[in-house]
Phi, psi and omega in degrees: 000152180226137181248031204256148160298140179252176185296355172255359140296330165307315176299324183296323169325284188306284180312328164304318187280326186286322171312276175346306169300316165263001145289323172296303163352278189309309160292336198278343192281317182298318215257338186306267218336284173317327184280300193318284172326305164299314190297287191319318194263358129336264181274332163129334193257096207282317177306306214302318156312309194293333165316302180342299194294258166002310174288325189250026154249327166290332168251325135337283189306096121212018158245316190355289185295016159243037160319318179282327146347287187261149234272292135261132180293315168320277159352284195278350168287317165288340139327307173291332201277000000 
């Protein structure tokens, strides 16, 4: 059997990961407002939230490969914050 990828897997590849991206885009463009918001009336602080925010999208991507795992994203992003 040969198990090596060919170029239309790549593509398939390239286009799967470009979905991903502009779907995690498309969230981060809906939920940063709202996290930005919880944090600051947290801390108190608008820069110091939007790092929040920021920060708990940086550890989102870095779970992607258990997306389907968690259950809500919304959820577990306000979980992180």
């Amino acid at each position: 059997m040969n198990f090596k990828r060919n170029g239309s897997d790549n593509q398939v590849s390239q286009s799967a990961e470009k979905s991903k991206q502009k779907s995690f885009t498309d969230l981060f463009n809906t939920l940063y407002p709202s996290l930005v918001l919880f944090a600051f009336r947290t801390i108190g602080n608008q820069a110091g939230a939007e790092d929040i925010g920021e920060d708990a999208f940086i550890k989102l991507w870095d779970k992607r490969p258990i997306f389907s795992e968690i259950l809500s994203l919304k959820l577990y992003l306000f979980i992180i914050i």
